[in-house]
C-alpha atoms as an extended CHARMM CRD file, in Angstrom:
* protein
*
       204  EXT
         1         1  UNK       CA             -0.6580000000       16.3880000000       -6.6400000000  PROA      1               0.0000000000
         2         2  UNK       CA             -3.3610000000       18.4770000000       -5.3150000000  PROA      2               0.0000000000
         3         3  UNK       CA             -3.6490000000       19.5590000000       -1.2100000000  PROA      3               0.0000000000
         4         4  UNK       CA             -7.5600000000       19.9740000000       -0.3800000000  PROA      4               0.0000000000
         5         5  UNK       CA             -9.5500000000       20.9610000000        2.9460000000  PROA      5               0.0000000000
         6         6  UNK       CA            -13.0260000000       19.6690000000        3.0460000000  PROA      6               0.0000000000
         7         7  UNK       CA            -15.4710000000       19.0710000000        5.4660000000  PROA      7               0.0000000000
         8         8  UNK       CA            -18.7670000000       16.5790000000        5.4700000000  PROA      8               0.0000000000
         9         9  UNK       CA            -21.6820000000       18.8300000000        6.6320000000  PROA      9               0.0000000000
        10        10  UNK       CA            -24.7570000000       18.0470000000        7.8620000000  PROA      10              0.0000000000
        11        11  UNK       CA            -27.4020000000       20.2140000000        6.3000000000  PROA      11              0.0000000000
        12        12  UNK       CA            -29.8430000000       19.9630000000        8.7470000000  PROA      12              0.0000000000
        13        13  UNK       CA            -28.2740000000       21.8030000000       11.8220000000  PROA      13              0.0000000000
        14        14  UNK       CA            -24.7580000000       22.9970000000        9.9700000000  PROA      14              0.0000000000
        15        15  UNK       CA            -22.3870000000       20.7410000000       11.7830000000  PROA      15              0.0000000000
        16        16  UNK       CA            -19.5490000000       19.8780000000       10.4710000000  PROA      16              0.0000000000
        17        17  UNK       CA            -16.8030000000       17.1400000000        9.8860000000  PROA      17              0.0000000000
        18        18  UNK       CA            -13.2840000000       19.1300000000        8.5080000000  PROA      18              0.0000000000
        19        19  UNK       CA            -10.5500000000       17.0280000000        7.3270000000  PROA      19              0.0000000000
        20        20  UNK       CA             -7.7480000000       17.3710000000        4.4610000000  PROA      20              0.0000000000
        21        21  UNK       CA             -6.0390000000       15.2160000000        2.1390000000  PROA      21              0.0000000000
        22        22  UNK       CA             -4.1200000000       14.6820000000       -1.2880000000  PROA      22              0.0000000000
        23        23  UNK       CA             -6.5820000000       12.4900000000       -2.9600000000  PROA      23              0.0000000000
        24        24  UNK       CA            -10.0240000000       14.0190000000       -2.7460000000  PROA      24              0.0000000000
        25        25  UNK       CA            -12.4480000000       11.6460000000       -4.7600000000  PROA      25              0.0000000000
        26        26  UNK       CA            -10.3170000000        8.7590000000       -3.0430000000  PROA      26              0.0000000000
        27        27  UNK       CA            -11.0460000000       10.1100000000        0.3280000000  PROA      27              0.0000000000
        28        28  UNK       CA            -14.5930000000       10.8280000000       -0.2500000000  PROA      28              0.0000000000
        29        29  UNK       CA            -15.2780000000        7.1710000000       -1.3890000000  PROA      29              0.0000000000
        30        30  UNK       CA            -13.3920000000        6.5280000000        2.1170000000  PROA      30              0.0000000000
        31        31  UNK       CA            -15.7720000000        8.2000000000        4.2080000000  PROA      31              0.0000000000
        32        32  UNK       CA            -18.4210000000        6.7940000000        2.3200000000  PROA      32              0.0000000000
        33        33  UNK       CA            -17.1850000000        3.5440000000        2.8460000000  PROA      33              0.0000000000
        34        34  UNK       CA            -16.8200000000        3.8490000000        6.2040000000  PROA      34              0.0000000000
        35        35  UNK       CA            -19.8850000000        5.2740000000        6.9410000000  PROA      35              0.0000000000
        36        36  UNK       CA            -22.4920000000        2.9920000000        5.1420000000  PROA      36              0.0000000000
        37        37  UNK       CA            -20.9160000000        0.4020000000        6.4460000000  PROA      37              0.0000000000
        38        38  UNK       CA            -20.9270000000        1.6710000000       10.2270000000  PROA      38              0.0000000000
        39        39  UNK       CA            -17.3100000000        1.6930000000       10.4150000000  PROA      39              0.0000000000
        40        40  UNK       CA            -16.2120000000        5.2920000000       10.1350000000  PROA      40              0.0000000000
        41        41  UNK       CA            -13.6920000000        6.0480000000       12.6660000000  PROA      41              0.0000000000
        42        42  UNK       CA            -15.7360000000        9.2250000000       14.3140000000  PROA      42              0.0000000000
        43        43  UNK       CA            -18.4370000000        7.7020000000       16.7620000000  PROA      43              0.0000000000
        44        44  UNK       CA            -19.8580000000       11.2590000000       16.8220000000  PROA      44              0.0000000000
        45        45  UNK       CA            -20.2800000000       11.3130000000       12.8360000000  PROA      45              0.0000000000
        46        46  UNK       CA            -21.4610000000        7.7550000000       12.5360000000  PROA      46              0.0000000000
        47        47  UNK       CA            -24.3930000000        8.4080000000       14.8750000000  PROA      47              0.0000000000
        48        48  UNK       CA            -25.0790000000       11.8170000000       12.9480000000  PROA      48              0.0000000000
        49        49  UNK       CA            -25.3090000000        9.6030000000       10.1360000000  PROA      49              0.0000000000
        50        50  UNK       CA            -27.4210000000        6.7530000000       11.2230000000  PROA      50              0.0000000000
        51        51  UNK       CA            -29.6710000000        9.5420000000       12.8480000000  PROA      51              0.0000000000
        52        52  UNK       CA            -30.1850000000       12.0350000000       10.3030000000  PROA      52              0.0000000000
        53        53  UNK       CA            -29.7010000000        9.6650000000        6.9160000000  PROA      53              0.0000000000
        54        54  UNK       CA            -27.2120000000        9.8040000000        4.0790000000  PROA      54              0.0000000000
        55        55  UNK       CA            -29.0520000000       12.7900000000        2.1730000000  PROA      55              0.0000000000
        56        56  UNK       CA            -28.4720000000       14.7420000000        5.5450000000  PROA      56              0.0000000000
        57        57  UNK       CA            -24.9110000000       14.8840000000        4.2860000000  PROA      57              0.0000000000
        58        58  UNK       CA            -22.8860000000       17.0430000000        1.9110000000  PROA      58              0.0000000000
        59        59  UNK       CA            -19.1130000000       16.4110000000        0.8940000000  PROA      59              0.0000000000
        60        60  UNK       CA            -17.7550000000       19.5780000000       -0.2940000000  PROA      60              0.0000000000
        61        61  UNK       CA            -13.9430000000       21.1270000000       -0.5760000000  PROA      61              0.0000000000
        62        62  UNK       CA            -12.9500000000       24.2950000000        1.4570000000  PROA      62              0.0000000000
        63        63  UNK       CA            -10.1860000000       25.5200000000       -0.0800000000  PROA      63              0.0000000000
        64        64  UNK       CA             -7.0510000000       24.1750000000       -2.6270000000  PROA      64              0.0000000000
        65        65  UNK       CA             -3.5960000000       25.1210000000       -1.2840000000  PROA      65              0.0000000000
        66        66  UNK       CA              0.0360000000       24.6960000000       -2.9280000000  PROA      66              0.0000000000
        67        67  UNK       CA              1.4630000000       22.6330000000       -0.0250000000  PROA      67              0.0000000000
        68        68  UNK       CA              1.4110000000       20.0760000000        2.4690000000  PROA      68              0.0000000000
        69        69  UNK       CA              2.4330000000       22.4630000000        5.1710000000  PROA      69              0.0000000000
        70        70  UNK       CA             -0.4870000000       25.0510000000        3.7460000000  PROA      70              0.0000000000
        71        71  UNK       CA             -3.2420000000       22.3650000000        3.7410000000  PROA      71              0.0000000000
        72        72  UNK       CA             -2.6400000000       21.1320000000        7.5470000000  PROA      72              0.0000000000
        73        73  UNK       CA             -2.0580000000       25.1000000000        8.7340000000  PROA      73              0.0000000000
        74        74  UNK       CA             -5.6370000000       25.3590000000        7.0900000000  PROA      74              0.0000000000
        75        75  UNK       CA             -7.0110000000       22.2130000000        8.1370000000  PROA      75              0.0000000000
        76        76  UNK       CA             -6.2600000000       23.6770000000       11.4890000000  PROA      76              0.0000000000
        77        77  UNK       CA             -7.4690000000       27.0450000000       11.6190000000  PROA      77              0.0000000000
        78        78  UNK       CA            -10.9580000000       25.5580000000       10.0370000000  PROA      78              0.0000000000
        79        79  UNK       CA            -11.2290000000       23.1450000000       12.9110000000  PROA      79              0.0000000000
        80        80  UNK       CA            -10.5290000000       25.5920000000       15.3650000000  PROA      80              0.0000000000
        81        81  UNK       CA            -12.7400000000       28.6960000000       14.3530000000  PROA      81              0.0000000000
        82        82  UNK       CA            -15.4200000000       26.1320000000       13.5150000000  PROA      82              0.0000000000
        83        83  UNK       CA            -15.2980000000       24.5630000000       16.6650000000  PROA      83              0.0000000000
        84        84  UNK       CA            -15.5910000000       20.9300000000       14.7340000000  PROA      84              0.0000000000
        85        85  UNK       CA            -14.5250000000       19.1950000000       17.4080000000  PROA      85              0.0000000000
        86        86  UNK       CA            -16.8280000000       20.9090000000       20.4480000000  PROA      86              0.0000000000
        87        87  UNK       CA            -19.8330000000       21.3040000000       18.1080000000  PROA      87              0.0000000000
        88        88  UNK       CA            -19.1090000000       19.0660000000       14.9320000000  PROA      88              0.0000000000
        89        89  UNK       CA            -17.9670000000       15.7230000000       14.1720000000  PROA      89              0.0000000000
        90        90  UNK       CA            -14.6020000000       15.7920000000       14.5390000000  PROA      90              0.0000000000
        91        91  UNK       CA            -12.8560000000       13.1660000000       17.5310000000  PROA      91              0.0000000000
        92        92  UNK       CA             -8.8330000000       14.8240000000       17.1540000000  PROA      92              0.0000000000
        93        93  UNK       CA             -8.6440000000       18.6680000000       17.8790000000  PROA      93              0.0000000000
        94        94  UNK       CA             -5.0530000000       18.5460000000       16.3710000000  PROA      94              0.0000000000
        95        95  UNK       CA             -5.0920000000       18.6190000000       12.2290000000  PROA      95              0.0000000000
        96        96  UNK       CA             -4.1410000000       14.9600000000       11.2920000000  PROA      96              0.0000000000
        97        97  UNK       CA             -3.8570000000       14.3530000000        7.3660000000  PROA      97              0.0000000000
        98        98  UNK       CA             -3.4770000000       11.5020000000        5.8000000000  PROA      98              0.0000000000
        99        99  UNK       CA             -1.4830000000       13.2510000000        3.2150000000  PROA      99              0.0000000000
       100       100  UNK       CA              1.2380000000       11.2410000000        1.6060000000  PROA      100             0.0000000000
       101       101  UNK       CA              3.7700000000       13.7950000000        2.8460000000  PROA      101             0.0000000000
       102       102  UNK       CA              5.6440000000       13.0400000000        6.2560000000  PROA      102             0.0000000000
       103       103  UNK       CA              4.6070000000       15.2520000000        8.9720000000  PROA      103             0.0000000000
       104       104  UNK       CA              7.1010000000       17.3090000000       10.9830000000  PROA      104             0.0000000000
       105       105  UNK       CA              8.2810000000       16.3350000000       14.3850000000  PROA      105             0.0000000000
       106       106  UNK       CA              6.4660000000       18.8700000000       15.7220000000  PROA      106             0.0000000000
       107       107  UNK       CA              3.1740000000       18.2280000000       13.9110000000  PROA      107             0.0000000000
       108       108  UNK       CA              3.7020000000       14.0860000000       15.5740000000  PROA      108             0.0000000000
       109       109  UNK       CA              4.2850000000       15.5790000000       18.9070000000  PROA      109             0.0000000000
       110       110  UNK       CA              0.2300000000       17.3960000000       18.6200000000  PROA      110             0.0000000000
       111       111  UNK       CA             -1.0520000000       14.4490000000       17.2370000000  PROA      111             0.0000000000
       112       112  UNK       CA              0.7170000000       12.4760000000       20.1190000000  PROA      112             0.0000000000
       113       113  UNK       CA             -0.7210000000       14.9160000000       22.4010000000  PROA      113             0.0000000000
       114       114  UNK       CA             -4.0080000000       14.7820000000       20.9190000000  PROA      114             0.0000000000
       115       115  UNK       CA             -4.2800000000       10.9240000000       21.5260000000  PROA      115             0.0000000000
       116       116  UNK       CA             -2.7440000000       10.9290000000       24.5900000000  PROA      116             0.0000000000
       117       117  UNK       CA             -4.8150000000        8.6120000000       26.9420000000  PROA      117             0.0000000000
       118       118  UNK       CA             -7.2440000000        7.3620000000       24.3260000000  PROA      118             0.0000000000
       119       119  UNK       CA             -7.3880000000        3.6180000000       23.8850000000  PROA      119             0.0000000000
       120       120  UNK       CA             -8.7470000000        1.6140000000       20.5260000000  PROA      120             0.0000000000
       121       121  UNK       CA            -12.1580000000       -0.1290000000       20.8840000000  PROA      121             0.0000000000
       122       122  UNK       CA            -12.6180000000       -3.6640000000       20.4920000000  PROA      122             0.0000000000
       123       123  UNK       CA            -13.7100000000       -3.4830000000       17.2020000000  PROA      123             0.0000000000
       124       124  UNK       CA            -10.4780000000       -1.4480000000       15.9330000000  PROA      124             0.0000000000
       125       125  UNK       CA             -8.1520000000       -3.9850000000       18.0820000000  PROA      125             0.0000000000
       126       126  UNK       CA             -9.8470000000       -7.1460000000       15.9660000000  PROA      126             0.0000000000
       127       127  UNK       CA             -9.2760000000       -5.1470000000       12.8470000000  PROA      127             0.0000000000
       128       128  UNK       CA             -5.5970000000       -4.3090000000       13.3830000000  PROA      128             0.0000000000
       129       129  UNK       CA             -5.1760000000       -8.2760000000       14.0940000000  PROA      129             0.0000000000
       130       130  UNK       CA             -6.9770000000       -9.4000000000       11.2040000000  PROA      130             0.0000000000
       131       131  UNK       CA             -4.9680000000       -7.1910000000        9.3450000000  PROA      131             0.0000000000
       132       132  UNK       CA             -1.7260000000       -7.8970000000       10.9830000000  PROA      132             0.0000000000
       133       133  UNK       CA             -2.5380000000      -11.8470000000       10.3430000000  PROA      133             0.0000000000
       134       134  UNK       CA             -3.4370000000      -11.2870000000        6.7130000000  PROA      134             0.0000000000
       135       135  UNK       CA             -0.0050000000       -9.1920000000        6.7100000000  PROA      135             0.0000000000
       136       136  UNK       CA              2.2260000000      -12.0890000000        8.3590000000  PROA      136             0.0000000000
       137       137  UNK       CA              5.6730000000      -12.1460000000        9.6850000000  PROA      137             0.0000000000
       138       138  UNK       CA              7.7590000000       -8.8940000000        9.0890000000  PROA      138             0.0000000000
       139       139  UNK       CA             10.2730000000       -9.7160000000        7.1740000000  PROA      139             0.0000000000
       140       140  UNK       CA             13.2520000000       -7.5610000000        8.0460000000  PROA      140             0.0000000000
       141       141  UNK       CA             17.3890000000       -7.9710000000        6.8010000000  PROA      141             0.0000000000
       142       142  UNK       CA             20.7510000000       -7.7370000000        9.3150000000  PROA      142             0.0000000000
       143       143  UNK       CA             20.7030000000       -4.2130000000        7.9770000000  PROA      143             0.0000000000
       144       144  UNK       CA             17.3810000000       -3.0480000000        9.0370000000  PROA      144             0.0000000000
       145       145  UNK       CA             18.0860000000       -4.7440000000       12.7640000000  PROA      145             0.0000000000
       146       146  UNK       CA             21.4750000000       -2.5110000000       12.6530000000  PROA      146             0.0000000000
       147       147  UNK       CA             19.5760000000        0.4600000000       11.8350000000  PROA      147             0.0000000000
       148       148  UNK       CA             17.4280000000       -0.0150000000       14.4060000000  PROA      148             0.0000000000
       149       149  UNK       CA             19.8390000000       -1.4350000000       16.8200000000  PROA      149             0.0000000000
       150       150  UNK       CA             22.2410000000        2.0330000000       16.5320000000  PROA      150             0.0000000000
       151       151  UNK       CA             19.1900000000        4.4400000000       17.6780000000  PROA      151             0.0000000000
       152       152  UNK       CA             19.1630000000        2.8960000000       20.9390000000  PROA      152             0.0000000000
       153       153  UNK       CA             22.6670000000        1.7500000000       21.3130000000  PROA      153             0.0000000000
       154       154  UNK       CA             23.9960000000        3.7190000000       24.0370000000  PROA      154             0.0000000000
       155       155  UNK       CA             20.5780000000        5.2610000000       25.0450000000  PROA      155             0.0000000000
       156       156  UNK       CA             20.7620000000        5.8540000000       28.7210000000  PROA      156             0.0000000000
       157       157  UNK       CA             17.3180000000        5.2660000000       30.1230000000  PROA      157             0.0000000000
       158       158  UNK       CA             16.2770000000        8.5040000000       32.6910000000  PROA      158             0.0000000000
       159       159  UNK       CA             15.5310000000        7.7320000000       36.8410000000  PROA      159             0.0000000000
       160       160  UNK       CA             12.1550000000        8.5450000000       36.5950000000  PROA      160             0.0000000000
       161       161  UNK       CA             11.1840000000        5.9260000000       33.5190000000  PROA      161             0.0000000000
       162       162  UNK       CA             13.4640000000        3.3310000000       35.8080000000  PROA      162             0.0000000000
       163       163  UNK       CA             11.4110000000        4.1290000000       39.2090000000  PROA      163             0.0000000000
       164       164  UNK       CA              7.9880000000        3.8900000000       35.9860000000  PROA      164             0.0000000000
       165       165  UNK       CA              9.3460000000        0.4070000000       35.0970000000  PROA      165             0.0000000000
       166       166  UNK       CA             10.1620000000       -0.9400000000       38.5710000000  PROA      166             0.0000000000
       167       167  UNK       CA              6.6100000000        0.1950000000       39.4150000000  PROA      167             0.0000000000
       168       168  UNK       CA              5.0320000000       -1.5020000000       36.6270000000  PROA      168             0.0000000000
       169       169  UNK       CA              7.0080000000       -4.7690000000       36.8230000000  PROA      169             0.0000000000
       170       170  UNK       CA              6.3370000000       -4.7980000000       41.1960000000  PROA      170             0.0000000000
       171       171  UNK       CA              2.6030000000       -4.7100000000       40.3320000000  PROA      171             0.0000000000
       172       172  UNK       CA              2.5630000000       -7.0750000000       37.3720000000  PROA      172             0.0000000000
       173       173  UNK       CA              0.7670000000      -10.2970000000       37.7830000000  PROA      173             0.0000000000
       174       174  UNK       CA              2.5140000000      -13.7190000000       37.2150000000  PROA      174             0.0000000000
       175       175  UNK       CA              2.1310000000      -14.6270000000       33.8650000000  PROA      175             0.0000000000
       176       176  UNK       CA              0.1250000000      -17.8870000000       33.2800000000  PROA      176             0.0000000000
       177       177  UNK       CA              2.3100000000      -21.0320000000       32.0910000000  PROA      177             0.0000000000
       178       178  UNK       CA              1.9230000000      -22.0980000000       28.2950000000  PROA      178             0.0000000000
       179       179  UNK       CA             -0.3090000000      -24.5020000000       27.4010000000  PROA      179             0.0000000000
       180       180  UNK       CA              0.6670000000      -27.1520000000       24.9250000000  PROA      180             0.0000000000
       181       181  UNK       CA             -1.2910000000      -25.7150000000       22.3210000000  PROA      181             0.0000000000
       182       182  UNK       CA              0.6790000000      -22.9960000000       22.8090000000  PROA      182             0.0000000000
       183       183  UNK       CA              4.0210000000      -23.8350000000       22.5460000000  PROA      183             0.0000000000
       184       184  UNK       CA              3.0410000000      -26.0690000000       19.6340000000  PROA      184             0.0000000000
       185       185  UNK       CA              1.9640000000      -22.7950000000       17.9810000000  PROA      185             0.0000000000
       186       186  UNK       CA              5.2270000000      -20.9600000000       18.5830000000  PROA      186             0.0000000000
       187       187  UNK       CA              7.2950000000      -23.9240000000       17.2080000000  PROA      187             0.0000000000
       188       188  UNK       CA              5.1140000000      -23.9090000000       14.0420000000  PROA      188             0.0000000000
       189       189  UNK       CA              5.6930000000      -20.0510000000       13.6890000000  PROA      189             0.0000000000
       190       190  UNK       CA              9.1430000000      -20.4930000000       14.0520000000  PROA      190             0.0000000000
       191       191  UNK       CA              9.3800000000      -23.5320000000       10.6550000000  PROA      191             0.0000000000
       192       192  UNK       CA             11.4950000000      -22.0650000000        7.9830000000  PROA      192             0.0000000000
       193       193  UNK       CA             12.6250000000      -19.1400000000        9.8980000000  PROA      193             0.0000000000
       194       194  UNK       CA             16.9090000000      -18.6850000000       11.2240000000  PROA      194             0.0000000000
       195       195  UNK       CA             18.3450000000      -17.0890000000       13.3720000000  PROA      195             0.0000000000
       196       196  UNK       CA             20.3790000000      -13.7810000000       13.7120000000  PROA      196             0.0000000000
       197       197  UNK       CA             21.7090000000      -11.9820000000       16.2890000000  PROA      197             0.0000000000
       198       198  UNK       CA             19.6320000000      -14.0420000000       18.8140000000  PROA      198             0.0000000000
       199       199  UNK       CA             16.3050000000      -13.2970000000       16.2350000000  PROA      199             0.0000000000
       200       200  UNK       CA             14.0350000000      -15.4230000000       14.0630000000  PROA      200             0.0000000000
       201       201  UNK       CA             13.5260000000      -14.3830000000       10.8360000000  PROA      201             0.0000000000
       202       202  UNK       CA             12.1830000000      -15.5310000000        7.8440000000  PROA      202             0.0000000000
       203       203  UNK       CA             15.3720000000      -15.9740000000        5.2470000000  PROA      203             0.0000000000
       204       204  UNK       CA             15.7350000000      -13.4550000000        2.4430000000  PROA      204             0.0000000000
């Protein structure tokens, strides 16, 4: 497995796009993807794009590094002493790979940070549903509900999230009753599924 930084530069006024990954070609046909098909998830590179024309564009590696941890350290220093996401193309000033590694706690918390008050367009909203109805029910055993059940078991939730919650839940409008079409849906969802621990789910 290879670790690459690359960046997508346009060649008429040098700005860039810097990203990293494990699987360059893959990533590159990604990006290609995305952007031909006015899709790619930076608005700022997508316009470049649409303004300036494919041939604008060059797709080129930085640098090969030994490791995960190497390739987003890099990642990050080229973002920040290019200024990619000031003067470039890039929408997340924190390095986010999509390598197949898992990312430190540490390295979540940034990209947490970096996201924090951002919201998904419409478009990305109907493309997470489509895929989550193409997807279907998540199928999950008593042992994965245990798993998850012991994180939280015994979690004591802090004043100031309580005084958050009573705020939100004061201010929250009345929600709507169910139509029939709607509670004819739920039963239908709920055909061939049993319960545990108070839970549908579909059987193993």
């Amino acid at each position: 497995m290879g670790f690459f930084v690359y960046q997508i530069c346009n060649l008429n006024n040098d700005k860039r796009y810097i990203g990293s990954t494990t699987q360059l070609r893959r990533r590159h046909q990604q990006h290609l993807w995305g952007l031909r098909n006015k899709r790619h998830h930076s608005p700022k590179l997508q316009n470049a794009w649409e303004k300036h024309g494919e041939n604008a564009f060059q797709f080129c590696t930085i640098a090969e590094v030994e490791s995960h941890d190497m390739m987003v350290e890099l990642e990050q220093f080229v973002i920040d002493e290019s200024q990619s996401v000031q003067e470039g193309y890039n929408i997340n000033p924190v390095a986010n790979s999509i390598g197949a590694l898992p990312k430190t706690e540490e390295h979540k918390r940034k990209i947490g940070l970096g996201r924090l008050g951002k919201r998904n367009t419409e478009e990305a909203k109907r493309r997470m549903s489509l895929a989550a109805i193409k997807r279907g029910p998540i199928q999950r055993s008593r042992e994965s509900y245990e798993r998850g059940a012991a994180k939280i078991r015994g979690r004591k939730m802090s004043d100031e999230m309580r005084a958050k919650l009573r705020e939100a839940f004061k201010n929250r409008k009345p929600r709507p009753p169910m139509t029939a079409e709607t509670k004819l849906a739920i039963a239908k969802s709920k055909v061939g599924r049993k319960l545990m621990d108070g839970k549908f789910v579909r059987p193993q």
